[in-house]
C-alpha positions in Angstrom: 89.3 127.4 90.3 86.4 128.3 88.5 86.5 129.0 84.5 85.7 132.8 84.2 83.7 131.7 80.8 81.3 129.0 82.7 81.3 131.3 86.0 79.8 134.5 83.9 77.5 132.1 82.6 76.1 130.8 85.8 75.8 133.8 86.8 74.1 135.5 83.9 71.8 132.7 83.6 70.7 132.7 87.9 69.9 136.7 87.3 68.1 136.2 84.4 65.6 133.5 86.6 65.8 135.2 89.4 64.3 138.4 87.5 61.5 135.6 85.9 60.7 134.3 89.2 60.6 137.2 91.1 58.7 139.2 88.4 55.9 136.1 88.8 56.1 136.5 92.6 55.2 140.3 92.1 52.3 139.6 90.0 50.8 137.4 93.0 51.4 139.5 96.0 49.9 142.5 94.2 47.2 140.1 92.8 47.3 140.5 89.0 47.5 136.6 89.2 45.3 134.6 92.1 46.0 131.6 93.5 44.2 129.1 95.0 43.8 128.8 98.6 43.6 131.3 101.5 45.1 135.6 100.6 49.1 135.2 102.1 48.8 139.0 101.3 46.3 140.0 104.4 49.1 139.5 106.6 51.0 142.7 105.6 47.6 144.5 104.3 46.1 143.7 107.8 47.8 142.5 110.9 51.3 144.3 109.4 49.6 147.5 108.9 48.0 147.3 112.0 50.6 146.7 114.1 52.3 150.0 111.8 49.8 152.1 113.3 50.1 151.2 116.9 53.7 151.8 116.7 52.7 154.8 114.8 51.3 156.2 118.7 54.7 155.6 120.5 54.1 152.1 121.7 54.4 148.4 121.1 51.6 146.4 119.9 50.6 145.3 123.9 47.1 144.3 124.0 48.0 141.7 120.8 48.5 138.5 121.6 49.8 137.9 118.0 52.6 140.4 118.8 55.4 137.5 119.2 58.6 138.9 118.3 61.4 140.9 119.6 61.9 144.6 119.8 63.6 145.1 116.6 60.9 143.7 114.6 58.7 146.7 114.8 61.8 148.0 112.3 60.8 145.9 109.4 57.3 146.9 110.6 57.9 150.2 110.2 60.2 149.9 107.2 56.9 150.6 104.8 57.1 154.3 105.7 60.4 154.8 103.4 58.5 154.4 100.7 55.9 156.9 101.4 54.9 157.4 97.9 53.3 153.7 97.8 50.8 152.4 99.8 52.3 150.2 102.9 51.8 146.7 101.4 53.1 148.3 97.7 55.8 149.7 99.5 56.7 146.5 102.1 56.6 144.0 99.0 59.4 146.7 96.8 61.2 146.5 100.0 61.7 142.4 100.5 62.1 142.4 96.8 64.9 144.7 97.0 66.2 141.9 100.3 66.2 139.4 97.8 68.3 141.3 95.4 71.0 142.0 97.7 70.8 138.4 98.9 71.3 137.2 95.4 74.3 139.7 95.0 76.1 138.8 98.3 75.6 135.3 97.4 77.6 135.6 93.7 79.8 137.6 95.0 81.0 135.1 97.6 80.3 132.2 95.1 83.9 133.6 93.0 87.0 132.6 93.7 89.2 129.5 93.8 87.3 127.1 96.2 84.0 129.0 95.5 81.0 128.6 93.7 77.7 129.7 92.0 75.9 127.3 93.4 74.3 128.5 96.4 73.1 131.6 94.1 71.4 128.9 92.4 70.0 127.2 95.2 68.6 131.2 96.6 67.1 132.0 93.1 65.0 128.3 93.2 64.3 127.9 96.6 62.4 131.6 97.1 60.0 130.8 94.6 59.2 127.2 95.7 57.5 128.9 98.8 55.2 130.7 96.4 53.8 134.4 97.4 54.7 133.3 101.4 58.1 134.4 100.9 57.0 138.2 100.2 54.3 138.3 101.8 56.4 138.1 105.5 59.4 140.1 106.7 61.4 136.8 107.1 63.6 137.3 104.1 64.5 140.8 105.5 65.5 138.3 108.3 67.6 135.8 106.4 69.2 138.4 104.6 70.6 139.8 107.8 71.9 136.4 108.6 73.2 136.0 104.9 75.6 138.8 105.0 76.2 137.7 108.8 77.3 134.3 107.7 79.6 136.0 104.4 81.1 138.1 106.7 82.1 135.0 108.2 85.1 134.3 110.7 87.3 136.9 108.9 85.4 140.0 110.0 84.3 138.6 113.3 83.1 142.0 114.5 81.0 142.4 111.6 79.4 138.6 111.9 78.7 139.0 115.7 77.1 142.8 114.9 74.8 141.2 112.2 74.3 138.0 114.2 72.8 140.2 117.5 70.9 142.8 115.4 68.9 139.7 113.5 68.2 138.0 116.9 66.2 141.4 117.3 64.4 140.6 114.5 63.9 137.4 114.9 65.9 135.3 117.5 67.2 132.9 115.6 69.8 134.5 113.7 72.0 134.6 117.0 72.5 130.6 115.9 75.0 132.0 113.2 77.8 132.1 115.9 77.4 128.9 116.8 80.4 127.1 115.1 82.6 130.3 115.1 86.0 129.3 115.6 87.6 128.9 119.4 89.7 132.0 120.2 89.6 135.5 119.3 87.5 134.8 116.5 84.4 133.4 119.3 85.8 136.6 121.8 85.0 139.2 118.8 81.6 138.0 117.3 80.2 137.0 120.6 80.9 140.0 122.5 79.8 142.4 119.1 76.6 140.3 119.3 75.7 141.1 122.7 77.3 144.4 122.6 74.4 145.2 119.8 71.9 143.2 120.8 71.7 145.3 124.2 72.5 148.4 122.4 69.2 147.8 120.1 66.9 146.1 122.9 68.1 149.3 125.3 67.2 152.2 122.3 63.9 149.9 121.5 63.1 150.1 125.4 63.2 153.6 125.8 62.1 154.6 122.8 58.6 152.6 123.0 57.0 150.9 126.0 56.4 147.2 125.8 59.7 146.2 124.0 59.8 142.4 125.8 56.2 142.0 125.9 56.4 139.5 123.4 57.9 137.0 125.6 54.7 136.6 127.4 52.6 135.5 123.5 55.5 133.2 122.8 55.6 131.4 125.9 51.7 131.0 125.8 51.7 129.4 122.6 50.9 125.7 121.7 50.6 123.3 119.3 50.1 124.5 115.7 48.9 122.0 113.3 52.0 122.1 110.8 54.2 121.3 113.2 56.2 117.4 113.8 54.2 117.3 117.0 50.7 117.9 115.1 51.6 115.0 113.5 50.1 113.0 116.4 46.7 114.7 116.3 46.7 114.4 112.9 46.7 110.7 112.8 44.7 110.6 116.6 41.8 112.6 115.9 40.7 109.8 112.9 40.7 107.2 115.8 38.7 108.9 117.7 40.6 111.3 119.9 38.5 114.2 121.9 39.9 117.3 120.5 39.9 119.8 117.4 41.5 122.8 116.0 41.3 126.7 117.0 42.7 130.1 115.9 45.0 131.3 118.7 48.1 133.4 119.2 47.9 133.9 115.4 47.9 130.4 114.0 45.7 127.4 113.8 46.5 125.2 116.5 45.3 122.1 118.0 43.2 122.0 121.3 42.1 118.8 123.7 43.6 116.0 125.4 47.1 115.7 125.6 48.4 118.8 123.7 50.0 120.8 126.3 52.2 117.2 127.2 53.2 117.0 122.9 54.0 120.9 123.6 56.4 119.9 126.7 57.7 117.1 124.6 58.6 119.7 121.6 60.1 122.1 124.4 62.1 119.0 125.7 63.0 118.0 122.1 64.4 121.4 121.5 65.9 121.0 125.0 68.1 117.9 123.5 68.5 119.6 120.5 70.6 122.6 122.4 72.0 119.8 124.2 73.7 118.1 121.4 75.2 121.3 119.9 76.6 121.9 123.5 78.2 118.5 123.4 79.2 119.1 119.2 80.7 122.4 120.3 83.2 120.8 123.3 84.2 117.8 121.0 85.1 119.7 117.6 88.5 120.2 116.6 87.6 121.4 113.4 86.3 124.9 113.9 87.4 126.6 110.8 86.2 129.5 109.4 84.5 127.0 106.7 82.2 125.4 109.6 80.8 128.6 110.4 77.3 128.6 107.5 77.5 124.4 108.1 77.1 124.9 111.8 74.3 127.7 111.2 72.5 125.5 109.1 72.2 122.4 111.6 71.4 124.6 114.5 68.8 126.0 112.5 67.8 122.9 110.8 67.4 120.9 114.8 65.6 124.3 116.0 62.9 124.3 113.6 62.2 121.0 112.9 61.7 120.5 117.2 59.1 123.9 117.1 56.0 123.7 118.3 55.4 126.0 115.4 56.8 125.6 111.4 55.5 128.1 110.3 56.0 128.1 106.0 58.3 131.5 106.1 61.0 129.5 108.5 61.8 127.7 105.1 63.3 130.5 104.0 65.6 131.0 106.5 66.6 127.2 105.9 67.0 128.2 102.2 69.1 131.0 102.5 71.8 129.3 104.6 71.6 126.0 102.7 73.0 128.6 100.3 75.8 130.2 101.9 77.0 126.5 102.7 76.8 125.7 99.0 79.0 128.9 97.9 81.7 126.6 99.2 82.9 124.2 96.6 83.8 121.4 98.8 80.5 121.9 100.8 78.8 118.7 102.6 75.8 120.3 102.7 74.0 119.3 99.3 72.6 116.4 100.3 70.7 118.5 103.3 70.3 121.5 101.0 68.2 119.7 98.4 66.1 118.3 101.3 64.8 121.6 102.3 64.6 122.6 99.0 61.9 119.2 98.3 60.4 120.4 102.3 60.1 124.0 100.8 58.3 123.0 97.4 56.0 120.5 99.7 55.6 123.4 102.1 54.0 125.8 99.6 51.2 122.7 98.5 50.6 122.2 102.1 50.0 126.0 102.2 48.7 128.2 100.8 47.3 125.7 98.4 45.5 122.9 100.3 46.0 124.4 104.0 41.9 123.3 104.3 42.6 120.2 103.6 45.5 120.6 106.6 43.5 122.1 108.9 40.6 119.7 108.2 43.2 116.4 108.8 41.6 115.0 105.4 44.1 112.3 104.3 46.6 114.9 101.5 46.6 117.4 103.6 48.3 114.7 106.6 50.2 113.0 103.6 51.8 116.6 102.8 52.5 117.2 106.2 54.2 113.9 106.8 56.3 114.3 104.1 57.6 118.2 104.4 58.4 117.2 108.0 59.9 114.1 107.3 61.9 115.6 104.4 63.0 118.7 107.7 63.8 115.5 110.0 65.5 113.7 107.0 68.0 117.2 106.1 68.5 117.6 110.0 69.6 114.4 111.1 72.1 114.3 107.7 73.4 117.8 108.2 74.1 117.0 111.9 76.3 114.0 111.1 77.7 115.7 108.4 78.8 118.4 110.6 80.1 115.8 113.2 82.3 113.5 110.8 83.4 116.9 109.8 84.7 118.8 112.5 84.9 115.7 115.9 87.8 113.9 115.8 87.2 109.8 115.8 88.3 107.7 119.0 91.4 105.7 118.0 92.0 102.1 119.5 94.4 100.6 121.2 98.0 100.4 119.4 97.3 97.5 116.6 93.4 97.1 116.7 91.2 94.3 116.8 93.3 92.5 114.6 96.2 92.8 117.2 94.8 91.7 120.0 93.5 88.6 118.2 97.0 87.9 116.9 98.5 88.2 120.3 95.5 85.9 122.1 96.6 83.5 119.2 100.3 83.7 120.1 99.7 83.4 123.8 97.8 80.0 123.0 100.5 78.6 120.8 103.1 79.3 123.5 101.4 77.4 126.1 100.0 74.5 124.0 104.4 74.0 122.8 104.7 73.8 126.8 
């Protein structure tokens, strides 16, 4: 167990950074300080706001094709208004600031406790910041924080974990991968069935409520190749030998157009394919399924999920950030070694953009360099987290009674006895 003397001290010393960095992260998203590189802000000053006053009318956001997300989004959309007294990007930038805080509390208030630990407080209060102004300047960390307190809620208040796990999935789909290593039994029975339970519940009020809910679906499905993503990687490196293609705005992001992309796209789609694949297989074959797999499990799915996208966008970092630290609130965590591996991907991220995103965009030879090595470093944290998670939890295949060694001692035997004939 934790010393009560070093504990306090870990924790005084991660609020008193996390009120330095977030103070600095403040000053950029309301521009006292500028940074290089394209405004993260004009996504909440502009296209947020925007899609405010649509839903504003009565209706979902149909005619825009950068509408990709699911009904309950439009919440954190909308989420501005109870602030009234500020104007919508003051108010939306209090609001995730006020997420992070109540990350930050959940997470040192799990980290106590024999067994526990500070750590993954730590790992929140660096790993925000390493994004730069990104992280407030999107509603993804009103995301992750729904998925935080999903994953602390954890096997022991299954209810609660499957009702946080479904109403995030409305934000944002991928929260619903929280229930993926719940344990078998009444534990899976509870979460699963709160999570569709609410999931329906909020998709049902969001369908009568506003018209459009699920047109979303439509954007997302349309959407190709974006130039961060692993699959870019082979333009990147093409289009300097010569290959007959370029780059264009669509669906929201910058993405690659030409020969060959929609076949990389169907390769991403069958890589996520395998991906769901081999936590099908990981799921039948663990034995392990404690209530301690739960944030580990989270974290792979999440990790495989992203890394395979035809889109990383530099917001999914955080979501990889905040349950890298719910794994590392558990003392005897394997999940540092991945952990620190998005926290590198999420410091690259933030130079890759918004800093030299021209550079990106334009394929010059740092902006390929960064993007080979934040996806590599993704790849890298994925493929270590996965076997961590499978030496973990899947039981190894014992062979027959006395090994190798005994079959060669009995071969050996069998020879003598017929050589003494």
């Amino acid at each position: 167990m934790e010393s009560g003397p070093s504990t306090r001290a870990a924790t005084g010393g991660a609020v008193a950074l996390w009120a330095l960095t977030r103070a600095a992260l403040l000053l950029c998203v309301f521009k006292v300080v500028t940074l290089p590189g394209p405004d993260v802000t004009s996504d909440v000053s502009v296209i947020y706001r925007g899609w405010y006053e649509v839903l504003r009318t009565g209706t979902y956001p149909l005619s825009d094709v950068t509408w990709q997300y699911p009904p309950g989004a439009a919440l954190a959309i909308v989420s501005p208004a109870a602030l009234p007294f500020l104007g919508y990007a003051s108010a939306f930038f209090v609001l995730v600031c006020l997420c992070d805080a109540l990350v930050l509390g959940l997470l040192l208030r799990a980290g106590r406790g024999e067994g526990r630990s500070v750590r993954g407080a730590w790992v929140w209060v660096v790993g925000v910041p390493l994004l730069g102004a990104t992280s407030y300047a999107r509603y993804d960390l009103m995301v992750t924080a729904v998925a935080v307190g999903a994953l602390l809620a954890g096997a022991a208040r299954p209810r609660l974990l499957g009702a946080l796990a479904g109403f995030g999935a409305l934000l944002k789909v991928w929260p619903v991968l929280v229930l993926v290593g719940t344990p078998r039994g009444a534990a899976t029975r509870r979460s699963w069935t709160a999570a569709a339970v609410t999931g329906l519940a909020v998709t049902a009020l969001c369908w009568a409520a506003l018209p459009g809910a699920l047109e979303f679906l439509t954007y997302q499905r349309d959407r190709g190749t974006e130039v961060e993503s692993l699959g870019a990687l082979v333009f990147q490196v093409a289009r300097h030998f010569g290959w007959d293609g370029g780059v264009l705005f669509s669906y929201g992001s910058v993405e690659f157009a030409g020969p060959y992309v929609p076949l990389v796209s169907r390769a991403a789609l069958a890589l996520a394919v395998l991906a769901l694949g081999w936590l099908l297989v990981w799921r039948l074959r663990a034995r392990e399924l404690t209530a301690a797999v739960v944030p580990d499990a989270a974290f792979a799915a999440v990790l495989l999920f992203t890394t395979t996208s035809r889109v990383i966008s530099p917001q999914y970092l955080l979501w990889l950030v905040g349950l890298a630290a719910v794994c590392l609130t558990v003392r005897a965590s394997r999940m540092a070694w991945p952990a620190g591996l998005v926290l590198a991907a999420t410091a690259v991220t933030q130079l890759e953009f918004p800093l030299l995103f021209d550079q990106v965009v334009a394929g010059d030879p740092v902006g390929v360099a960064l993007l080979f090595a934040r996806n590599g470093l993704l790849v890298a944290s994925a493929v270590c987290a996965c076997r961590v998670l499978w030496r973990a939890t899947v039981p190894r295949r014992e062979g027959p009674p006395g090994g190798g060694a005994g079959l060669i001692s009995r071969t050996a035997a069998v020879r003598r006895r017929a050589t003494a004939r």
